[in-house]
N, C-alpha and C positions, 0 to 999 in steps of 0.2 A: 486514794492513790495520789503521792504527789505529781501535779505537770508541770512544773515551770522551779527551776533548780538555776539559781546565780553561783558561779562559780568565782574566788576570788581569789589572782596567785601573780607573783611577783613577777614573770614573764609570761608571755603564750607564744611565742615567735623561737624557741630553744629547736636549734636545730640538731642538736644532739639528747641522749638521753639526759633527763634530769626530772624533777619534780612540777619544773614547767609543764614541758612535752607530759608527763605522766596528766598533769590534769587538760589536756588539749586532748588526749588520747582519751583522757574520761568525760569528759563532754560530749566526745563524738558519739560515746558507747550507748549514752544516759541519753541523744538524738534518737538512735537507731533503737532504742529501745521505748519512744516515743515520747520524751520525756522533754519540754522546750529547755535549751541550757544559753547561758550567757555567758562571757566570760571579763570581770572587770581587771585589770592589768597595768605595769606602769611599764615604760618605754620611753628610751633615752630620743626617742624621733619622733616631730613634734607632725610629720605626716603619716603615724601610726595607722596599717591597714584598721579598716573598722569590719572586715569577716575575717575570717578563717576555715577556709572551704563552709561547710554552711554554718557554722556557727559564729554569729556577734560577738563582736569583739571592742571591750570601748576601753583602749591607751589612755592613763593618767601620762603629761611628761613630768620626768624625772629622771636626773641626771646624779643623783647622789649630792649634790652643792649643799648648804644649808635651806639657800633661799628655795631650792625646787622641793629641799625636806618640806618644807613650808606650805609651800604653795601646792603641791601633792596632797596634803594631809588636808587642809582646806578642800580643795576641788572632789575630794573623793567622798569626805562628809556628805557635799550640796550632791552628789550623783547617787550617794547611796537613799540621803532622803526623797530624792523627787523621784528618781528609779529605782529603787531597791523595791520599792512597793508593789511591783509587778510580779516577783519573786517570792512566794512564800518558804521557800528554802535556800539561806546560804551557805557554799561548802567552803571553807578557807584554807587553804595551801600553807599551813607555816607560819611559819615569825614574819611573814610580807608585810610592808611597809600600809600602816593603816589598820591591822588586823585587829586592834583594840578596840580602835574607835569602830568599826564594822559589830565586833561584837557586845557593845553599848548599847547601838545604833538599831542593830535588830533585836536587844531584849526590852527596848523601848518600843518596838514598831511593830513588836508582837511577831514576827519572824522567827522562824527554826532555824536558828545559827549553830552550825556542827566546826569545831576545829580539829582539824586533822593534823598532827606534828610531822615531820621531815624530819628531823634530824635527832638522835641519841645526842645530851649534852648542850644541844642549843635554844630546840624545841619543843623537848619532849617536858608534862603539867610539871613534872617535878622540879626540873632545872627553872621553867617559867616562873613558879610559884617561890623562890627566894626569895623575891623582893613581896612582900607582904601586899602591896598592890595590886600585884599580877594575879596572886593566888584569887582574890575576889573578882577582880575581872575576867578572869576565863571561868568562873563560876556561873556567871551569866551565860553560859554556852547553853543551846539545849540537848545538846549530844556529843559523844567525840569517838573519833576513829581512830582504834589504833594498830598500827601497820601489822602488829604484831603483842604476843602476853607480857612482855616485858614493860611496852608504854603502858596497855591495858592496866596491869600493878602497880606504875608508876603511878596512873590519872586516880587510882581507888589508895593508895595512900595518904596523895595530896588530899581528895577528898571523903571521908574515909564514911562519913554518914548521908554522903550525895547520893541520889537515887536517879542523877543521870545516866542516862542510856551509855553505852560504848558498843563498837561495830566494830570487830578485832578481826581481820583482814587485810591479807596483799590484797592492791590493787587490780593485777591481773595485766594480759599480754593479747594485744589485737592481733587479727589473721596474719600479718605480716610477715610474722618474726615463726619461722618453719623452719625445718632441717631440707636441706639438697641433697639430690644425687652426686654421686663422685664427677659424674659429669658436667653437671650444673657447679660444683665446683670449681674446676678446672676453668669454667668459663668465666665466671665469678671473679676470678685471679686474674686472668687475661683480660679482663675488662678494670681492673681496679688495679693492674700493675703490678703484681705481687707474685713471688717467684711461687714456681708450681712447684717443685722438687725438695721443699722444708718444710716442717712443722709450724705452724703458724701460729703463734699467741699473739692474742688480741686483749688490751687492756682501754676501756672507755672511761671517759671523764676526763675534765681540767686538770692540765698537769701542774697543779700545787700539792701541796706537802703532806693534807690530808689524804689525798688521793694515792697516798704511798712514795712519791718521788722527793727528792731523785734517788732516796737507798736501791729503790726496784734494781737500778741499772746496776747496782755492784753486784745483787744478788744474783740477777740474772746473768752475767758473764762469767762468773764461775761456773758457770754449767759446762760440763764434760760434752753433750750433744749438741750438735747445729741447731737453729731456731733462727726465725724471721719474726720481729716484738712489732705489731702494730700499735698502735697509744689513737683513737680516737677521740678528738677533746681538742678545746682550744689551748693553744700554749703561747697566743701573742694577743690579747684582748684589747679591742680601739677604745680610744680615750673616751670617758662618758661611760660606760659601760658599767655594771657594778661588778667587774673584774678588776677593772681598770688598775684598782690599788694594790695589785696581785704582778701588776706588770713584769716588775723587775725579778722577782722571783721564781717568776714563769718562765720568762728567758732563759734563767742560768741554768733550769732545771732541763729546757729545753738543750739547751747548748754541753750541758754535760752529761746529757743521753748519746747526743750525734758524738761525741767525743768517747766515748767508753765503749759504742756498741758498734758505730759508722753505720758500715751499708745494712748492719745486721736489724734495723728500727726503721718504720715508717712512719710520721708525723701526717696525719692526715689533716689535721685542726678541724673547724667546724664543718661537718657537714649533712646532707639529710638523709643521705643511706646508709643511715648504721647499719641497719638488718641486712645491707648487700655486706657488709664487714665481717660481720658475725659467722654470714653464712661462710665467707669463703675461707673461714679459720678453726681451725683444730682444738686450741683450749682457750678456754676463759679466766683468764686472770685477775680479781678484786682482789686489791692492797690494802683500801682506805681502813686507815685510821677509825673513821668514826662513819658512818650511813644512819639511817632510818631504816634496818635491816624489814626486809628485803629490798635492796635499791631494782629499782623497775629494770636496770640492765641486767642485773644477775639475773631475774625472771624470762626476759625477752632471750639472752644467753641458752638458758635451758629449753626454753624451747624452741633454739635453732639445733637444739641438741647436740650442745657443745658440752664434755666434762669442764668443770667450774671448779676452781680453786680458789679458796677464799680465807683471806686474814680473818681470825677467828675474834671479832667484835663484838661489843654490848649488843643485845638484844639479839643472838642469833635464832632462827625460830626452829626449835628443836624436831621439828616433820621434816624438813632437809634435810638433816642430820640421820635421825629413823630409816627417813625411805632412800638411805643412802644416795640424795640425790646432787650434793657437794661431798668437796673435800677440804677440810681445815686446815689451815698451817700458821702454827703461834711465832715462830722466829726464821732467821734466813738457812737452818741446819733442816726444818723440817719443808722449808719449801724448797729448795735444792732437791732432797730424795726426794719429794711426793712428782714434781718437776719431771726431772731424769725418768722416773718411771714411767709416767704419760708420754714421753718425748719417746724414750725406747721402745715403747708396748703398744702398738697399733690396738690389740685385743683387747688392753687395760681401757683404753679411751672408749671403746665402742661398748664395753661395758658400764660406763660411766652415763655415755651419750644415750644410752638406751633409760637407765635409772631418770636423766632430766626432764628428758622428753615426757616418758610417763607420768614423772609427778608434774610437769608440766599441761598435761593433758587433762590431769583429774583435778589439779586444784588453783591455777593459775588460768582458767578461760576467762575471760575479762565478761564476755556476757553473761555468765553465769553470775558471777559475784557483784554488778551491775544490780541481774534482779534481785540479790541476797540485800543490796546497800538501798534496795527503792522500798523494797518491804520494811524492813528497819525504819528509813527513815516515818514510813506510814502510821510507827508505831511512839513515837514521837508526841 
């Protein structure tokens, strides 16, 4: 059985949902399930915490510049060689900065290096594997994870006579993220500011252009029924950051939300109770463009047992679909009615809320699919 699992992803400090946060949650999981976890990380502050409640935490700085690409990619090398050695399993988060030389690094160092993609289009073996180089080097993997059958097809195309492992699985949603009483509601609202007496959609993530903005806002104002739009997510990112270069387009998107919708939208920007967000809101709204379908907030979403509305994306995983536990919508005519109808239909929603929850319960327990990803790994 493995015990000591390094974890390697481009932030740990994400205070909203993301693929960060998704592996700080999987670390914790892969702790409590007694498994020693680490986490190596870059970080634009060069007084990086070194835990993260009990889990190690060791900050590369990097600020995006050339010279910290640089000096990043060096430093990470020397910590993987002298440390990495303590780890006989690394799990990798993505296209993060390093992820090559990691996956070299440990098919030299005799290591079980697993790469797990993030993203449809950026990440995922197939997009990777264009450039004839990458295709060999993420062949050096010893396994790979994928979120969902779509990457799964995509990693067995790229490699089509590899007899590398794959572990085809969401990640899963810690105790956290639960449905409330109408009561706990209420209070939820009164504590977070947010009018008691509306339907509340809630939309998480950065507001850039992947993420659906700023069309969402024209979409959404044509609606016939009142609504109050949360947007949890940064939409003013500090310099240094790897937002940063998102700045100006973040703003306007920002500025032509408050402009279209006024009091009817709340900008919360970064914060660390999503889960109070979620709970104190009626629908789930995902726009984006492109995800690593299942994004960890649609999951987290369902099971505060919210209905979930969702742009219909590459790789969607067809058991949401089945156990009718979303709803799809291809352009702004079908999200409009599917909309109106959740908004109008108290009984449509708790229909819905009852469908997430459940699939939520049987196939998204994060410790379940923990012990499903430790056996796996064992077989490695």
């Amino acid at each position: 059985m493995p015990n000591s699992i390094l974890i390697i992803t481009s932030e740990a400090n994400s205070k909203v949902a993301g693929d960060s946060q998704s592996a700080v949650n999987f670390a914790r999981a892969l702790i409590q399930a007694g498994i020693e976890c680490s986490i190596a990380t870059c970080s634009n502050n060069k007084n990086a915490q070194k835990r993260l409640e009990q889990i190690p935490v060791y900050s590369i700085f990097y600020t995006g510049s050339i010279g910290t690409k640089i000096s990043a990619r060096l430093h990470f090398f020397f910590y993987l060689a002298i440390q990495g050695i303590r780890h006989k399993y690394w799990l990798i988060y993505g296209k993060t900065l390093g992820n090559r030389i990691a996956i070299i690094l440990g098919f030299l160092m005799r290591r079980k290096v697993v790469f797990r993609s993030t993203l449809a289009g950026f990440d995922d073996i197939k997009t990777l594997a264009k450039r004839p180089y990458n295709k060999h080097i993420y062949s050096f993997a010893s396994g790979y994870w994928a979120l969902n059958n779509w990457f799964a097809k995509a990693y067995h195309e790229t490699y089509k006579a590899s007899k590398r492992s794959v572990f085809i699985s969401a990640q899963g949603v810690n105790e956290k993220f639960r449905p409330v009483t109408a009561e706990q509601k209420r209070v939820l609202r009164q504590k977070l500011k947010l009018p008691y007496d509306l339907p509340i959609i809630i939309m998480v993530g950065h507001v850039t252009r992947r993420k659906g903005f700023p069309e969402i806002f024209d979409w959404l104002k044509s609606l016939k029924k009142e609504f109050h739009l949360v947007i949890v997510g940064n939409y003013s990112p500090t310099t240094g950051s790897r937002l940063s270069k998102h700045y100006d387009a973040m703003q306007n998107n920002y500025t032509y939300g408050k402009t279209n919708l006024g009091d009817s939208v709340t900008f919360t920007g970064e914060v660390y109770n999503v889960f109070e967000y979620l709970q104190a809101a009626d629908i789930f709204l995902h726009a984006s463009y492109l995800e690593g379908f299942p994004p960890n907030v649609l999951n987290e979403a369902m099971a505060c047992g919210l209905p979930c509305l969702v742009r219909k994306i590459i790789g969607i995983d067809n058991k949401y679909i089945e156990q009718k536990a979303i709803t799809l919508f291809n352009n702004k005519q079908e999200l409009k009615a599917q909309m109106q109808d959740l908004l109008y239909s108290k009984s449509l929603r708790e229909h819905y809320s009852k469908n997430a929850e459940k699939f939520s319960d049987e196939q998204l327990e994060i410790g379940s699919i923990t012990q499903n990803f430790i056996q796996w790994l064992n077989s490695l």
